[in-house]
VOPAGU-2260 file (C-alpha; in pm, 1 decimal, decimal comma):
REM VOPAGU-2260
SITE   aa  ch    i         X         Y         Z
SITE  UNK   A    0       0,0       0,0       0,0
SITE  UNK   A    1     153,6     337,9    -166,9
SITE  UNK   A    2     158,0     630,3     165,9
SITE  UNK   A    3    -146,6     795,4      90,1
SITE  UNK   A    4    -351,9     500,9     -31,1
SITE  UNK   A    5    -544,3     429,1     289,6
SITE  UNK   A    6    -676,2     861,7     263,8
SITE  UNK   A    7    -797,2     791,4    -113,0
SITE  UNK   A    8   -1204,9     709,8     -86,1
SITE  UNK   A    9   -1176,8     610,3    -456,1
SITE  UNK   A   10    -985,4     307,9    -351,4
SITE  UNK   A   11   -1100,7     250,1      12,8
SITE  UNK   A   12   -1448,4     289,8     -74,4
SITE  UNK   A   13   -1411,3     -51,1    -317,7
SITE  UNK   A   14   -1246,6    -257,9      -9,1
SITE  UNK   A   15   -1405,1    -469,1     191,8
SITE  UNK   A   16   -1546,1    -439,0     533,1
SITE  UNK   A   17   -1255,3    -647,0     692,4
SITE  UNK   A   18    -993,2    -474,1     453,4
SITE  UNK   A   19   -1109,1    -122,1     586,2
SITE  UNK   A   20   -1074,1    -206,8     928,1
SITE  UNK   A   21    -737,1    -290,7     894,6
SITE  UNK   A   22    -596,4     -49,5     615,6
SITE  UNK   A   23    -864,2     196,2     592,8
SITE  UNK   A   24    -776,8     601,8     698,8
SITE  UNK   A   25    -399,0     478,1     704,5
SITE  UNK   A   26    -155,7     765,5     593,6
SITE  UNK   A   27     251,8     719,2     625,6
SITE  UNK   A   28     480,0    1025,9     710,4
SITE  UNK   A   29     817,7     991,4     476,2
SITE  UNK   A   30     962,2     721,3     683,4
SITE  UNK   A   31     722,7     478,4     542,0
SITE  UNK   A   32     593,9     304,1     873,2
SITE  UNK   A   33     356,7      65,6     877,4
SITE  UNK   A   34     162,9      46,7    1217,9
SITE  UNK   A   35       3,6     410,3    1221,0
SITE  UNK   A   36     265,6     698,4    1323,3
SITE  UNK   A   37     144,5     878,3    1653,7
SITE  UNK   A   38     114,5    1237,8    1676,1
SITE  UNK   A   39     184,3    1350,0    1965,2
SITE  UNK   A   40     181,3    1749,7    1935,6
SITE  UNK   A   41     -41,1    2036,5    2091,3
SITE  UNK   A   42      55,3    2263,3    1793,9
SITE  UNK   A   43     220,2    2283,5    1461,3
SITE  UNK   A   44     443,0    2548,6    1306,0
SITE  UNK   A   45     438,2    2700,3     964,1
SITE  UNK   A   46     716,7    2807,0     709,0
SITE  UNK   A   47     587,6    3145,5     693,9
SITE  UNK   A   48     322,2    3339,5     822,4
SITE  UNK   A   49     107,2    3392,9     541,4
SITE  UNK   A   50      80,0    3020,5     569,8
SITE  UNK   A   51     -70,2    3018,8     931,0
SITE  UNK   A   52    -296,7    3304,1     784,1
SITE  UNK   A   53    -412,9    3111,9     501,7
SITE  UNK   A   54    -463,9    2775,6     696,9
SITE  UNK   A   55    -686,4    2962,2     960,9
SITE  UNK   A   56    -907,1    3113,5     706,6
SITE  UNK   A   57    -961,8    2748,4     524,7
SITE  UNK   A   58    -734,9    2835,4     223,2
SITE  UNK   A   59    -485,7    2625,0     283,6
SITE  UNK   A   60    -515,0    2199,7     384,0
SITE  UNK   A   61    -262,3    2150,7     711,8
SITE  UNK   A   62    -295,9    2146,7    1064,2
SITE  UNK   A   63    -374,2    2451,2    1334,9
SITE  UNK   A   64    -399,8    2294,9    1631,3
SITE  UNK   A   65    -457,1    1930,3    1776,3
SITE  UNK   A   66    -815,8    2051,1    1930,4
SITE  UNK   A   67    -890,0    2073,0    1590,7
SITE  UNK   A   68    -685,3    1817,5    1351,4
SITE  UNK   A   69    -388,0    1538,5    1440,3
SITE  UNK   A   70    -279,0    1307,1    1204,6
SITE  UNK   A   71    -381,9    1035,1    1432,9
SITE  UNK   A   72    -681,2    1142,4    1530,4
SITE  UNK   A   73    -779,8    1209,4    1143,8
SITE  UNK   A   74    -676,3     828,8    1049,9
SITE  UNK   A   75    -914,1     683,2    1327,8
SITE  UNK   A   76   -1214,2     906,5    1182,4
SITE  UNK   A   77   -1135,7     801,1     824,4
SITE  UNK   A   78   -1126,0     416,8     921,3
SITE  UNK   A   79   -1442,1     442,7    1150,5
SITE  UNK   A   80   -1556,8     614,9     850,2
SITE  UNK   A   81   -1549,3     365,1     596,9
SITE  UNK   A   82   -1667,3     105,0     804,8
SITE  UNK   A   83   -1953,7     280,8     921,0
SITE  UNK   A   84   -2062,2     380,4     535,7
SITE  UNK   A   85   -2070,5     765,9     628,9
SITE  UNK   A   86   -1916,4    1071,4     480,8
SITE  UNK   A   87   -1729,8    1217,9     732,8
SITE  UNK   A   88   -1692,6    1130,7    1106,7
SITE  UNK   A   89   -1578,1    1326,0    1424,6
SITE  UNK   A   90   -1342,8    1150,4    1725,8
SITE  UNK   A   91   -1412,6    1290,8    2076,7
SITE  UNK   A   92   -1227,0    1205,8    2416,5
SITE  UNK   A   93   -1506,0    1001,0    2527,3
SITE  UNK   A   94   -1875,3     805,9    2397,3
SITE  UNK   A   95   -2070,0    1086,0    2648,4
SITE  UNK   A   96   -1864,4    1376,7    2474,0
SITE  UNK   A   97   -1991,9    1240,6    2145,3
SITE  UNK   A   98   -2356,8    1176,1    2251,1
SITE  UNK   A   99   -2403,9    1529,2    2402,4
SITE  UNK   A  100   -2208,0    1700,0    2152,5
SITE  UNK   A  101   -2414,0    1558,9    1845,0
SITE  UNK   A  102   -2715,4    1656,8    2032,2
SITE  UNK   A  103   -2608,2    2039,5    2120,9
SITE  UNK   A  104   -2465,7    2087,3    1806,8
SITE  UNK   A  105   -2780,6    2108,5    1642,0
SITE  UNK   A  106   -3054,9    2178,8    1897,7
SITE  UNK   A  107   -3144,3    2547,1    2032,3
SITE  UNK   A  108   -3403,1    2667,7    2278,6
SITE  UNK   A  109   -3751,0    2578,7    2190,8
SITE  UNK   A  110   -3646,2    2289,2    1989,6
SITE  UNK   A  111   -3785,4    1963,3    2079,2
SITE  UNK   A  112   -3675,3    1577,7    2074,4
SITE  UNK   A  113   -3846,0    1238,4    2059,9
SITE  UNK   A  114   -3640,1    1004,2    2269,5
SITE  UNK   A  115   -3642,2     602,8    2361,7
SITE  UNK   A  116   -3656,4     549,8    2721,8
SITE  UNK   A  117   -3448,6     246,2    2711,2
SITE  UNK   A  118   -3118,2     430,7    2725,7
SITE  UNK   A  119   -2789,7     409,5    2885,6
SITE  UNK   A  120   -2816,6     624,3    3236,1
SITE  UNK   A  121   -2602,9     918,7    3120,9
SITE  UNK   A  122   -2789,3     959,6    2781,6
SITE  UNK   A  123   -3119,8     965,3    2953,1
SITE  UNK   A  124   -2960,2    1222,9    3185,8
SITE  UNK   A  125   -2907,9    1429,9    2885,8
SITE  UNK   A  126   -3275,5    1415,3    2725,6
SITE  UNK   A  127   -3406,1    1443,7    3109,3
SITE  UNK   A  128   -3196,3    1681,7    3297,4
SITE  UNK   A  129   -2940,3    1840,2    3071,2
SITE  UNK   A  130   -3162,0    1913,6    2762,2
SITE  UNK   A  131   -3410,9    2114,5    2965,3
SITE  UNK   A  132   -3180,2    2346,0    3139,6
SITE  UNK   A  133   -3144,4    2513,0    2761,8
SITE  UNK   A  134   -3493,0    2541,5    2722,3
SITE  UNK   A  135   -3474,3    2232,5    2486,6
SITE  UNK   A  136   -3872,6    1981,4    2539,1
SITE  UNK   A  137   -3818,0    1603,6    2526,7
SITE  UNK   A  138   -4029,6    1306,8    2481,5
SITE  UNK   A  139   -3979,1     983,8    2592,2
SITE  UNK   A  140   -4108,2     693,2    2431,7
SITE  UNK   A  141   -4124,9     345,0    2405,4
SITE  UNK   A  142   -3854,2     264,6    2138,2
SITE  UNK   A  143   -3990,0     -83,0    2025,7
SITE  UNK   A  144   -4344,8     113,6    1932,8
SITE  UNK   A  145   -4322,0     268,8    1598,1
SITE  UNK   A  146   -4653,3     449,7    1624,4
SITE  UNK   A  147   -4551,7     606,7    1887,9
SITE  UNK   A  148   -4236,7     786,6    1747,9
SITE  UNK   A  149   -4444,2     940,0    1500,7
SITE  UNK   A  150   -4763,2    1064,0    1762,1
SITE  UNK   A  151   -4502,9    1252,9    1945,7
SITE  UNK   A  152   -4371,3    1453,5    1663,5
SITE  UNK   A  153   -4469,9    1809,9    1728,7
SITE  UNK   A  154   -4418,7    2107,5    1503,8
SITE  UNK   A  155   -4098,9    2202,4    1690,9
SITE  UNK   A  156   -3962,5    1879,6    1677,4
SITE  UNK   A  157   -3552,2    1847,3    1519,5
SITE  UNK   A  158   -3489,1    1517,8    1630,9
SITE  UNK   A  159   -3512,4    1160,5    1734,0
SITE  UNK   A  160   -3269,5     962,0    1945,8
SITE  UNK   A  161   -3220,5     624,0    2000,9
SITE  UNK   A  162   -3000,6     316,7    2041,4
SITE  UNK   A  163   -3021,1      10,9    1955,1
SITE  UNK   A  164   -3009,2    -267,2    2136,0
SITE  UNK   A  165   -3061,8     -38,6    2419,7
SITE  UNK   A  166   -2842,2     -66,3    2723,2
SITE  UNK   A  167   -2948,1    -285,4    2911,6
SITE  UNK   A  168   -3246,4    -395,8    2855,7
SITE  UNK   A  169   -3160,3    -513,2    2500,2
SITE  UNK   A  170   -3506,3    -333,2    2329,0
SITE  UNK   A  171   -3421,2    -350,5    1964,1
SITE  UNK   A  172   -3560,0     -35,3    1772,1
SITE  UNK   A  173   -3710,2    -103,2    1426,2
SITE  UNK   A  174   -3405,9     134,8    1244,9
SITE  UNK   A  175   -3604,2     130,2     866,5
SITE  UNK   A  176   -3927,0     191,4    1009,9
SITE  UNK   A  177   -3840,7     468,8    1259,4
SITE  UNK   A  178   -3588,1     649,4    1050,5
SITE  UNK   A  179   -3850,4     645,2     766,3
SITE  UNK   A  180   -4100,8     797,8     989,9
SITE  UNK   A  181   -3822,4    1085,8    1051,5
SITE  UNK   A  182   -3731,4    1146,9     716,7
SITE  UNK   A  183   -4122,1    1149,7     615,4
SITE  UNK   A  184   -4133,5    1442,2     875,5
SITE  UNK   A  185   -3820,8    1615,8     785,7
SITE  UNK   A  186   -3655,7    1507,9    1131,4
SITE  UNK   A  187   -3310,6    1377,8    1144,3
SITE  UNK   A  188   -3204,6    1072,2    1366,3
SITE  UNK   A  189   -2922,3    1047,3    1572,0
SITE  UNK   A  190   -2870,8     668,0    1683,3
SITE  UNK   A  191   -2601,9     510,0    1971,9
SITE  UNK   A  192   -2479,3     221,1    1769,5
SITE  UNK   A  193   -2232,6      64,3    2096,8
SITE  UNK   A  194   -2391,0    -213,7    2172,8
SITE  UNK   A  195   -2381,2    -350,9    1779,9
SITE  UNK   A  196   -2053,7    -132,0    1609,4
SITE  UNK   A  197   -2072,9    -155,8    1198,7
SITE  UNK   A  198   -1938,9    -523,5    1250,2
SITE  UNK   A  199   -2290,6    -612,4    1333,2
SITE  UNK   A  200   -2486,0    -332,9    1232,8
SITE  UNK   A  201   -2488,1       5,0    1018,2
SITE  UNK   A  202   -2795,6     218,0    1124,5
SITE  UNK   A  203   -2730,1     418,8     794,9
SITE  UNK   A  204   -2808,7     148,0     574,1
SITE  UNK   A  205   -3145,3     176,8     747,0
SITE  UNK   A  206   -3144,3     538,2     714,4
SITE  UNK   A  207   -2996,8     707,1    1005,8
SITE  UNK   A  208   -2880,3    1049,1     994,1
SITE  UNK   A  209   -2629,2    1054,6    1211,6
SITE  UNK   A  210   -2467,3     754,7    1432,3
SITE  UNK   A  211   -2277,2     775,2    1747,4
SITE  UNK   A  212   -2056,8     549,0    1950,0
SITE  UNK   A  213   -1881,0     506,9    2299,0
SITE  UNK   A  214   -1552,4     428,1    2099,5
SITE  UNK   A  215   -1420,7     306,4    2469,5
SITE  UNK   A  216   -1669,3     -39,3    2438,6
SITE  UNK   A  217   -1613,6    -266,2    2153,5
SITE  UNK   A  218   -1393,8     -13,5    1889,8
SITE  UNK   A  219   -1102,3     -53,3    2168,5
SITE  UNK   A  220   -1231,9    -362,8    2287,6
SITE  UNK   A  221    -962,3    -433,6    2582,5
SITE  UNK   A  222   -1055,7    -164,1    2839,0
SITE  UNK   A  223    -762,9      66,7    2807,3
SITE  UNK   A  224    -867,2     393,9    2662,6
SITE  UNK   A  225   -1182,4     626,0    2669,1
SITE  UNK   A  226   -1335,9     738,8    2298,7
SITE  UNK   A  227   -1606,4     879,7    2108,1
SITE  UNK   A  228   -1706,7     923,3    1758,2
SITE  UNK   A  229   -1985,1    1055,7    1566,3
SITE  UNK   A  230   -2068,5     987,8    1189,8
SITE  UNK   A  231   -2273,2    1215,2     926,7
SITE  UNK   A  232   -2256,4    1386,1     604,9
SITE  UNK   A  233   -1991,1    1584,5     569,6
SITE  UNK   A  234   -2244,3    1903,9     558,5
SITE  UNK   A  235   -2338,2    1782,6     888,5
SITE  UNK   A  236   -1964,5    1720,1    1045,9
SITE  UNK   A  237   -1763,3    1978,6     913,7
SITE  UNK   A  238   -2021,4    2243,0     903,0
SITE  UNK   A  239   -2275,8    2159,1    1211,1
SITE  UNK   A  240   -2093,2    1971,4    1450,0
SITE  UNK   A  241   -1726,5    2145,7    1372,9
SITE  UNK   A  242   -1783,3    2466,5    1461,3
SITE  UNK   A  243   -1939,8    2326,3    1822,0
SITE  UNK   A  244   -1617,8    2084,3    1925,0
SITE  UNK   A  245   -1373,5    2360,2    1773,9
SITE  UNK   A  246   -1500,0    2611,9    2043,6
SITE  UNK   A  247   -1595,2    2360,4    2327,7
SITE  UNK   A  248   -1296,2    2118,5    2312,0
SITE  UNK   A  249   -1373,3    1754,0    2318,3
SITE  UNK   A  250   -1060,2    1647,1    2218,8
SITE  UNK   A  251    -964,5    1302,6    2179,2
SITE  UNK   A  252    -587,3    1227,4    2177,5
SITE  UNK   A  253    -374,9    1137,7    1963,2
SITE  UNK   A  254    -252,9     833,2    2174,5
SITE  UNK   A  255    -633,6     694,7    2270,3
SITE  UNK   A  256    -699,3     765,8    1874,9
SITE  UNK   A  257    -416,0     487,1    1807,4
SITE  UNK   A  258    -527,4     243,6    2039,1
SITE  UNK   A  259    -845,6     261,7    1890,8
SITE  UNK   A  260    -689,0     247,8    1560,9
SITE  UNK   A  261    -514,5    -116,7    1652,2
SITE  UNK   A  262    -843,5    -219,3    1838,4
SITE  UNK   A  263   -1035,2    -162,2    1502,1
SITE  UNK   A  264    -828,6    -412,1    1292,5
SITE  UNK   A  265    -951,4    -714,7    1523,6
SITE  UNK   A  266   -1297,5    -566,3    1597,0
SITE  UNK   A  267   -1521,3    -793,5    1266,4
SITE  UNK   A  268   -1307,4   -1099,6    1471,3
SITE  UNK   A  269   -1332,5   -1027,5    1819,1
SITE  UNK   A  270   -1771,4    -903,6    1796,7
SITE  UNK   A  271   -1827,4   -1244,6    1607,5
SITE  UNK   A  272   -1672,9   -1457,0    1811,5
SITE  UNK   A  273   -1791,2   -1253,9    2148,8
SITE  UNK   A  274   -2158,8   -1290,8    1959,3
SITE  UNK   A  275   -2078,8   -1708,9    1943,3
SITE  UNK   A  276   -1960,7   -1718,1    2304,2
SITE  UNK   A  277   -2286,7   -1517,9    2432,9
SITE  UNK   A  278   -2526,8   -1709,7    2268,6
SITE  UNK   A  279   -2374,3   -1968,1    2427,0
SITE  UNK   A  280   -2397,2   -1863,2    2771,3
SITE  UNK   A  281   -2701,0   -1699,0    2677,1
SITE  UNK   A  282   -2880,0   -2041,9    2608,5
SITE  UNK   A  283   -2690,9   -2223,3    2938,4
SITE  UNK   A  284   -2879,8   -1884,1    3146,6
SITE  UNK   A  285   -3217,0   -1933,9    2944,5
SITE  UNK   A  286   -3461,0   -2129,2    3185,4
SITE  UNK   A  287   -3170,4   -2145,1    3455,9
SITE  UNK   A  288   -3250,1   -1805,0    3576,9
SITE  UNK   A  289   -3614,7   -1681,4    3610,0
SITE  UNK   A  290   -3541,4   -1506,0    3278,2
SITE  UNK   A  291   -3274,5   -1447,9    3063,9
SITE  UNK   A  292   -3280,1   -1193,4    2722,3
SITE  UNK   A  293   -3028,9   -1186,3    2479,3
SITE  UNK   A  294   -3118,9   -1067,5    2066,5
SITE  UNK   A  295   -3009,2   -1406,0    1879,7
SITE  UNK   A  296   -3198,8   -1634,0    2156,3
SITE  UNK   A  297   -3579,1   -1719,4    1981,1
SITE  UNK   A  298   -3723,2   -1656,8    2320,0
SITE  UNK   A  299   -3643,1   -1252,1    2292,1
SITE  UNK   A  300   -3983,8   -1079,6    2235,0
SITE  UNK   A  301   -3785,2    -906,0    1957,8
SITE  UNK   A  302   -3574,2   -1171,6    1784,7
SITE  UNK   A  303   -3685,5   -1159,5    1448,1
SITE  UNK   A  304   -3618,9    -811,4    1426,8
SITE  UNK   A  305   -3310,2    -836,0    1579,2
SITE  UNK   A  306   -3151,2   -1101,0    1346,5
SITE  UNK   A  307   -3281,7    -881,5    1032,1
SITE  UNK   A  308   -3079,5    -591,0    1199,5
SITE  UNK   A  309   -2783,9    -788,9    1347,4
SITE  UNK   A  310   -2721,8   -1101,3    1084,2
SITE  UNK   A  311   -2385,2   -1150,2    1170,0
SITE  UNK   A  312   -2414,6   -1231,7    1542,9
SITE  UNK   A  313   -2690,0   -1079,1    1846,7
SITE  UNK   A  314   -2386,1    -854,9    1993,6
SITE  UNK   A  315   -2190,3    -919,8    2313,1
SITE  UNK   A  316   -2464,6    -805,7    2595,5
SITE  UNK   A  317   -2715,2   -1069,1    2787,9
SITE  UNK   A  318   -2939,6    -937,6    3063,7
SITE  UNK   A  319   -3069,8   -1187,5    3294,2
SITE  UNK   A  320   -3296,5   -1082,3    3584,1
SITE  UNK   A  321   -3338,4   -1283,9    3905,8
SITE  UNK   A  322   -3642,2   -1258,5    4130,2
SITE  UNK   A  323   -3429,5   -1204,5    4462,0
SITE  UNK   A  324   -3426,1    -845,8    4407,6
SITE  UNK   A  325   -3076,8    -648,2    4508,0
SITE  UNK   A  326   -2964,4    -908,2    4715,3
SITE  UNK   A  327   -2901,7   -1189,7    4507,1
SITE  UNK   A  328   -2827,2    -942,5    4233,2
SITE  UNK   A  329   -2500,1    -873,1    4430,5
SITE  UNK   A  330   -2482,7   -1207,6    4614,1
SITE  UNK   A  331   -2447,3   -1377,4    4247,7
SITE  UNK   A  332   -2139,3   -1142,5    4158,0
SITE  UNK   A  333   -1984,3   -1196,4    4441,2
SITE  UNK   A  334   -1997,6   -1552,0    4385,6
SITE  UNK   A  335   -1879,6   -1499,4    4094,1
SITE  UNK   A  336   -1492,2   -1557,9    4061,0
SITE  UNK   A  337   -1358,1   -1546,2    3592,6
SITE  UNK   A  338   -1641,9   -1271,6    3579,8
SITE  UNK   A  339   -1514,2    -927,2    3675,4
SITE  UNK   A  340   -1807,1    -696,4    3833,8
SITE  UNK   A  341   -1736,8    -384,8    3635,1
SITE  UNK   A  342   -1940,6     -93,4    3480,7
SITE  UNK   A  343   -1777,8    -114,7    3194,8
SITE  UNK   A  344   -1865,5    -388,0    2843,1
SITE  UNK   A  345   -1750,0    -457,4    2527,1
SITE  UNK   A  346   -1380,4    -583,4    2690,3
SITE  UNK   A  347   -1260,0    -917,0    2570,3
SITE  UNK   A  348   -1302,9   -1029,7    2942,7
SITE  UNK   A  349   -1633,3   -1051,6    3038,6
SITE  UNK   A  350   -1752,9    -872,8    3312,5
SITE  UNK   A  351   -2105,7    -806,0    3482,8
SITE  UNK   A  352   -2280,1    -514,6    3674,3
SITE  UNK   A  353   -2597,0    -425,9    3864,9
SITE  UNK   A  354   -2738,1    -134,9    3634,6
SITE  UNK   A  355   -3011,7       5,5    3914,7
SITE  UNK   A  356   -2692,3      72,5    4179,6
SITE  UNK   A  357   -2423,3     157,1    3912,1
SITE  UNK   A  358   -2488,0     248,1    3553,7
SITE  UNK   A  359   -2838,7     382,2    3636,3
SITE  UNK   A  360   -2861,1     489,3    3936,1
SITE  UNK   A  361   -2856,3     830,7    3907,0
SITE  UNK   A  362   -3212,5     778,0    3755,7
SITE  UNK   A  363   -3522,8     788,2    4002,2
SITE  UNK   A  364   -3669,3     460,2    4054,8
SITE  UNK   A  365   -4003,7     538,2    3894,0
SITE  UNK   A  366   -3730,1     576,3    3571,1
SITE  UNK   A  367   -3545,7     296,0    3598,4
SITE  UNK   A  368   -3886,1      89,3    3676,2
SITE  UNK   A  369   -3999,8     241,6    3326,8
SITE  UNK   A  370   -3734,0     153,0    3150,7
SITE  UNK   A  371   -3720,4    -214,0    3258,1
SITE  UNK   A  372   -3468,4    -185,5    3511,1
SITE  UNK   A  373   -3560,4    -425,3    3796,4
SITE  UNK   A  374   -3333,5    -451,6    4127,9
SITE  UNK   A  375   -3278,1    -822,8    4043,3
SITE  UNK   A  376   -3124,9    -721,3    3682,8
SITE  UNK   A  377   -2813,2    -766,0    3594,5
SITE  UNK   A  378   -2568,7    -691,2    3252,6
SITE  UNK   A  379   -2350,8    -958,8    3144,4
SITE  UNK   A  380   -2059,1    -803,3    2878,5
SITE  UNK   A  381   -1970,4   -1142,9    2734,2
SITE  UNK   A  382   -1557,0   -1174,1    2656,4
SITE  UNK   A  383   -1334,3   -1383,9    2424,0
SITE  UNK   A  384   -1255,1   -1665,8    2752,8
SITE  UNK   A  385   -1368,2   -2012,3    2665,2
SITE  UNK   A  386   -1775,8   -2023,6    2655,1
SITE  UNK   A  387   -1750,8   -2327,1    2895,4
SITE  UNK   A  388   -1538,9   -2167,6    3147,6
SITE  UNK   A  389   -1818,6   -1908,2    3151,0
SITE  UNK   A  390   -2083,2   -2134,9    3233,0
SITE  UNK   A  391   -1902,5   -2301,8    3472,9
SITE  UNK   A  392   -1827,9   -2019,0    3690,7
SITE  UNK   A  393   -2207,4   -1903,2    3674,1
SITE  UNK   A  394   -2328,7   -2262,3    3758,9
SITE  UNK   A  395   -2148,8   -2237,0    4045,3
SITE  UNK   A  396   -2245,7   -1895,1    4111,6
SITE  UNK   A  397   -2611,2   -1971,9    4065,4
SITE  UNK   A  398   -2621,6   -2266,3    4315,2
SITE  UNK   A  399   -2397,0   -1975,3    4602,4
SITE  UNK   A  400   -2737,3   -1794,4    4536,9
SITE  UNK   A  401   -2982,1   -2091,9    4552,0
SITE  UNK   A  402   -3027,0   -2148,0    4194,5
């Protein structure tokens, strides 16, 4: 591959989906390496001033300033990119940074939004508590009900927002239905893709507008850096979102934007065989818990729908949800002893949390009771250890907890 071939769309565009997430967004400096070069550099300096001039007023291609462009951080948005199937993407220092920038960007006071309630706790906290403060109406909705997108459209409405599967509860949103109902209405859609990445999903095939990621879950995949990303046109990234990160600042770096980089070239292996080894546990925890949801299992209430979304594989995430409330919640991960109990998913170890006293529990419990959030759930981020080794330590759990 020639230094620059990895920047040319005309070639990149043609490769496949496996080929882009290796090679994709790559550009060499004049030493000719071949593991992406990083950048790491606040500023950069220019043979003459006329030169700085001309690259702050747009009339010249280069770098300013690392808040705005680093080489790095321009490779990772190339390659996420191409394997998302959009036209231009912004990297941001963290998956919140990218959800509440995408949203601010583009939304004033008096503006409204049509929201899923099945949401990670932080996003809801956005639509609930942030959103307001600017004078900005929400309403929340019941994702896997398409009518219901479309009766809460109002004349100020901009927007609707969504992921899919939602975290935890694993409600899969009908993406061709809903986005069609937002483009019939003029209304864009922003959608949290995490849970799935482009490996198992691309919302804009469906029609999404605009798709966002916690880059930190499954992009880096090993639980070492924090990243964001949002995709769009490039009318909607260079000249919407832009102008909003330029002037508020959230800046990925240039050393998180490699990691992600070398995460990316295993991600089509590591989801599909994370997908394999969660079905697998999935169907050991079907009918050995009081209940058990996971996409690719036929006993989800939203399978079919899920597999026509997600053919490759039903993602990484199962919930299960015990009838013991709290206390066997946390009395199973204690028991627990391969499983890490972390907040965190999409690391090739699996680990397992209590949402209602961790990842939502800055929520009321009227909230989390409406989303599906039950004091006896619990979210299982399934890793890349043996399946059986897995299902071994939660036998044994189970029985510590009496089942």
């Amino acid at each position: 591959m020639k230094k620059l071939t990895g920047q040319d769309r005309s070639i990149t565009s043609t490769w496949r989906p496996a080929t882009q997430a290796v090679r994709g967004g790559t550009a060499r400096s004049h030493y000719g390496e071949t593991s992406e070069a990083i950048f790491l550099t606040s500023g950069y300096a220019y043979d003459c001033a006329g030169d700085a001039a001309a690259r702050f007023a747009g009339e010249q291609k280069g770098m300013t300033y690392s808040r705005l462009q680093n080489p790095t951080v321009e490779m990772l948005e190339e390659r996420i990119s191409l394997m998302e199937g959009a036209e231009a993407t912004r990297c941001m220092a963290t998956g919140m940074a990218a959800m509440t920038a995408a949203l601010l960007c583009q939304l004033s006071m008096g503006d409204h939004i049509v929201a899923a309630k099945a949401a990670f706790g932080s996003c809801r906290w956005l639509v609930d508590t942030l959103l307001p403060r600017f004078g900005i109406e929400s309403t929340v909705v019941d994702g896997r009900d398409n009518d219901a997108w479309k009766k809460a459209i109002r004349p100020n409405t901009k927007l609707f927002f969504f992921e899919t599967p939602a975290n935890p509860t694993l409600d899969i949103v009908d993406l061709a239905a809903v986005c069609g109902i937002a483009k019939e209405a003029g209304l864009l859609t922003l959608v949290d893709n995490a849970f799935a990445t482009p490996a198992l999903q691309r919302p804009m095939d469906y029609g999404a507008d605009i798709v966002a990621y916690s880059a930190t879950k499954m992009m880096d995949g090993q639980g070492r850096v924090l990243a964001g990303a949002v995709c769009g046109t490039d009318e909607f990234i260079n000249n919407t979102l832009l102008s909003f990160t330029r002037n508020t600042g959230p800046t990925l770096s240039a050393f998180n934007a490699w990691v992600v980089l070398k995460g990316l070239e295993t991600l089509d292996l590591r989801v599909k065989r994370q997908s394999e080894n969660a079905l697998q546990v999935a169907r050991f925890l079907d009918g050995r818990v009081p209940r058990a949801l996971y996409p690719a299992l036929p006993s989800h209430p939203q399978h079919d729908l899920a597999m026509k979304q997600m053919p490759a594989g039903g993602g990484t995430v199962v919930a299960l949800y015990l009838d013991g409330g709290r206390e066997q919640a946390h009395g199973l991960l204690d028991a627990l002893q391969l499983v890490d109990i972390s907040n965190n998913l999409g690391d090739s170890r699996s680990l397992m949390t209590h949402p209602a006293s961790t990842t939502h529990a800055g929520l009321t419990p009227e909230v989390r009771a409406d989303m599906g959030i039950e004091e006896g759930m619990l979210r299982l981020s399934i890793g890349l250890e043996d399946p059986l080794d897995l299902i071994d330590d939660f036998d044994r759990a189970l029985k510590a907890v009496g089942l």
